[in-house]
N, C-alpha and C positions, 0 to 999 in steps of 0.2 A: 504494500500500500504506500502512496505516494505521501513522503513526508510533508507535514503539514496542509494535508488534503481537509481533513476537520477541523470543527471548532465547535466548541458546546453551546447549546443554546439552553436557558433555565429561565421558564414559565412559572414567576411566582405569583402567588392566593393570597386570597384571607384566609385560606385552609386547605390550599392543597401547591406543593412544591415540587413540579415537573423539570427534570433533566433530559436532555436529548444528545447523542454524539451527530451532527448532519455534515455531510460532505456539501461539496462546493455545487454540487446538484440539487441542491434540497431537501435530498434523502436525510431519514432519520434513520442513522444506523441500527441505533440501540436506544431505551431508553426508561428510566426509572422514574416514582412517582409517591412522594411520602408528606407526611403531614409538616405544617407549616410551624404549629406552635411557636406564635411568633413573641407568646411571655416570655418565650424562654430568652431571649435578649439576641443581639446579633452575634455575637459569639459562639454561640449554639449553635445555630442554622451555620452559619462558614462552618465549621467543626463537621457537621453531617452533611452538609454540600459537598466539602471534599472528598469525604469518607465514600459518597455515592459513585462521585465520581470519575476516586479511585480503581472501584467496582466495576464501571461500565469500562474504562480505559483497560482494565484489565483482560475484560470478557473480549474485546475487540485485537487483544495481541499486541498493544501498543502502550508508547510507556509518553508518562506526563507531559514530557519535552517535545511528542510527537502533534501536541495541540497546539493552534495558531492562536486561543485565548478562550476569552467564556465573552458570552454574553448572557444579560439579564433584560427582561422584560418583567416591568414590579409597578404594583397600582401607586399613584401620586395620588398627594404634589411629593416631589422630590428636588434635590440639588445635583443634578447630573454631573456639575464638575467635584463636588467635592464626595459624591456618593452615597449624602443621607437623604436616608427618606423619610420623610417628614406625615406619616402618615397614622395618627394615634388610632384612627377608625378604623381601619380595614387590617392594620399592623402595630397594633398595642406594642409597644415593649419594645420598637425598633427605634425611637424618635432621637436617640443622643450619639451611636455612632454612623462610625461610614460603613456600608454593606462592599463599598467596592476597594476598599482598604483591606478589612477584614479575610473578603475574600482573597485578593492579591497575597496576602501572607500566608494565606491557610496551604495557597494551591501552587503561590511562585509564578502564577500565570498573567498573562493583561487580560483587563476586563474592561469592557461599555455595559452603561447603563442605560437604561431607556423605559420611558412608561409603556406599559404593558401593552395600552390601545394604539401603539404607534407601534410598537413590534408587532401585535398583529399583523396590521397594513403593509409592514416592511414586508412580513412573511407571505400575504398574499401579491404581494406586488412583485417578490424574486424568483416564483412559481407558482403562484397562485392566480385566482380573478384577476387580479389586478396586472399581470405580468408582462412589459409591452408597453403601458401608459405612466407615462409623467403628472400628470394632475386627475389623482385621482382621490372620492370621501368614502371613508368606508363607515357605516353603521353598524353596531354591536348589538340584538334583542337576546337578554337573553336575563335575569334575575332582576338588572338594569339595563341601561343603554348607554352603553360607551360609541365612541366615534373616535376617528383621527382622521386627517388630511395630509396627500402629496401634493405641494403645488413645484412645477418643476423638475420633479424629481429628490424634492426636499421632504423633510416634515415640516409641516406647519407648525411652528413655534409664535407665540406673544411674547408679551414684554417680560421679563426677569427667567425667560426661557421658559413662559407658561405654559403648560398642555390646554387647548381647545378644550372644555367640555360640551361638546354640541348634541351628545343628551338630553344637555337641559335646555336645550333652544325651549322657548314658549311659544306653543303651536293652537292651542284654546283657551288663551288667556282670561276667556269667562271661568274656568274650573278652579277648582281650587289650591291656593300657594303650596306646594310641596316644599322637604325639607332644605332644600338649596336655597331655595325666596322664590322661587320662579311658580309662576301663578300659569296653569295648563303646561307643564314640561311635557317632552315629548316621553320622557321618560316614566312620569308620570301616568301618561296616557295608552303609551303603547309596549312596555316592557312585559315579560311573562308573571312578574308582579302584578302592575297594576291590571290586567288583563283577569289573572285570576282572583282578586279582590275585588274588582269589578261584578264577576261572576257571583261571589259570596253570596251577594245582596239576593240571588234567583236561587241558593240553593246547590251551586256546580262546587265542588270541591275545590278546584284548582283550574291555571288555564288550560292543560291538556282536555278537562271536561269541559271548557267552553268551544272549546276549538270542535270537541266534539260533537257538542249539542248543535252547534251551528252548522254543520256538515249536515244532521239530520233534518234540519228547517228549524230549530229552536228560531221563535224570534227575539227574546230575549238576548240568546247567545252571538246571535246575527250582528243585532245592534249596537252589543259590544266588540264585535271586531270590527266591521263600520266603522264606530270608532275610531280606533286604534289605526284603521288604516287609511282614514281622513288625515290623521296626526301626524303620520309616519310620509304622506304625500305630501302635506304642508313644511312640512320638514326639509322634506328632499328637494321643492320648491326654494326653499330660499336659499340653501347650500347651493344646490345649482345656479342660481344667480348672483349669490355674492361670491363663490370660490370657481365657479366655472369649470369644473372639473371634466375631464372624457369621460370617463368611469367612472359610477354608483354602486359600490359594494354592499349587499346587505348578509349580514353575518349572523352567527350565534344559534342556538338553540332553537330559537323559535323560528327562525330563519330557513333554519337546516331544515326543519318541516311543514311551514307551512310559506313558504315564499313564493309559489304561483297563485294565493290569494291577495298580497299584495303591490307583488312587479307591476303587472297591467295595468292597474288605477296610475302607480308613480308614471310610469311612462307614456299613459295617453296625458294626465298633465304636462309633461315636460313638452310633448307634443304641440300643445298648444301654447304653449309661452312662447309669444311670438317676437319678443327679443334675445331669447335663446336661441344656439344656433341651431336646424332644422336635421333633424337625427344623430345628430354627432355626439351625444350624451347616451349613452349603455349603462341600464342598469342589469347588474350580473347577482351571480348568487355565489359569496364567500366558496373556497373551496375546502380548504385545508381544517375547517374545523378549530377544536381543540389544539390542533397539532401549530397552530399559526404563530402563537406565540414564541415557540421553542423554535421555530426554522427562522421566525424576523430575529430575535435576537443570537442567533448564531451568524446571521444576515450581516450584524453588526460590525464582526471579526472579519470577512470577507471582503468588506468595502470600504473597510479603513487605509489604508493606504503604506502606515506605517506604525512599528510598534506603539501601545496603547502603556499609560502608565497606569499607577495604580488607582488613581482617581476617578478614572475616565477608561 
């Protein structure tokens, strides 16, 4: 095997911590998957990061110096150059050191950091939906609604190096302020949360039972994906006018199964936005799944250019 052909890529949770070895193809050679427990402090986690991915380095016939680095994709906000992540909600207990320090000393390896919904996108854009186009918004449904953006072939970053949260765009701002402040978020409105809380009020357990009932003629159930897929077209409506993207990704769980309910609607709107350009915007359906995270941030190591330190 061709020296420095991999790099690892690590998909981390609020509760689940994926390892992957991926070649320069996209392929996931090998790959492991354990719990996040992120009280246990950052020290921990590097400690058993390593130890995994000692494991998988081993299982593959190759020894540590044969990897070109790691990357991570980790929920924000975070400080990409100094490598903490500032993240008390989703990752208790990581908020005082640097994960990409830690790391670097645990493994001797260089690492990139990157939010988690921007590795996605990396990962569906280097073999995925996305692969081919330069400006492209990818949407996440799936517990919430995450998103990221290529414009150029960049990620879209804000000011202090901010992640977009266009989840929370407000898309029915009669509904009600959700926990962010935003008043009808799309996240709000069309995640497999609010979907299956939506549902509650009729009786459906959860959203697979709404998805299901509506499939039967529920119209109760009906009116709540309506809904959702009112919200989710409004959405993609203004994305596509303020970032102009070629490609529309729609991703995630809910995605993964029920995305020829909502494609059609987004795309006869776009259709008709008649200062949009006329076909040249594709909406596609995520490829890679689960798996997107761990090939965007191996993604990381691939298209760097030149050794990464421990920071960054």
């Amino acid at each position: 095997m061709e020296r420095h052909r991999l790099a690892a890529g690590i998909d981390i949770g609020g509760t689940k911590i994926a390892i992957g070895l991926v070649d320069r193809q996209g392929t996931i050679q090998d790959q492991v998957t354990f719990s996040t427990e992120s009280r246990n402090g950052i020290p921990d986690a590097c400690q058993r990061i390593s130890k995994a991915l000692t494991i998988l380095i081993k299982n593959a016939g190759l020894q540590q110096s044969d990897l070109l680095g790691i990357g991570i994709g980790c929920p924000g906000p975070m400080n990409r150059e100094t490598g903490e992540i500032l993240n008390p909600h989703t990752l208790p207990g990581w908020e005082t050191l640097s994960l990409t320090k830690g790391l670097c000393n645990a493994t001797g390896l260089p690492i990139a950091l990157e939010n988690d919904a921007d590795a996605a996108l990396l990962g569906e854009c280097f073999v995925g939906a996305g692969n081919g186009a330069a400006h492209v918004v990818m949407l996440t449904f799936g517990t919430g609604v995450g998103g990221a953006a290529l414009s150029a072939g960049q990620i879209l970053r804000g000011v202090n190096d901010e992640h977009p949260e266009i989840g929370l765009i407000p898309v029915l701002p009669s509904e009600a302020t959700d926990y962010s402040g935003v008043p009808g978020s799309l996240e709000s409105i069309a995640s497999g949360s609010a979907i299956g809380n939506a549902g509650k009020k009729y009786g459906f357990k959860n959203s697979p039972a709404v998805f299901e009932a509506a499939a039967q003629g529920d119209a109760q159930a009906i009116a709540i994906i309506d809904r959702a897929r009112t919200g989710i077209t409004l959405a993609c409506l203004s994305l596509a006018h303020t970032l102009c993207p070629e490609r529309i990704l729609l991703g995630g769980g809910l995605m993964d199964d029920h995305f020829d309910r909502f494609a059609p609607a987004i795309e006869m709107a776009l259709s008709k936005a008649t200062l949009l350009p006329p076909n040249k915007i594709s909406v596609a359906k995520a490829m890679l799944g689960n798996l997107a995270g761990i090939v965007g941030a191996a993604s990381l190591i691939f298209s760097h250019p030149a050794p990464l330190n421990s920071a960054r």
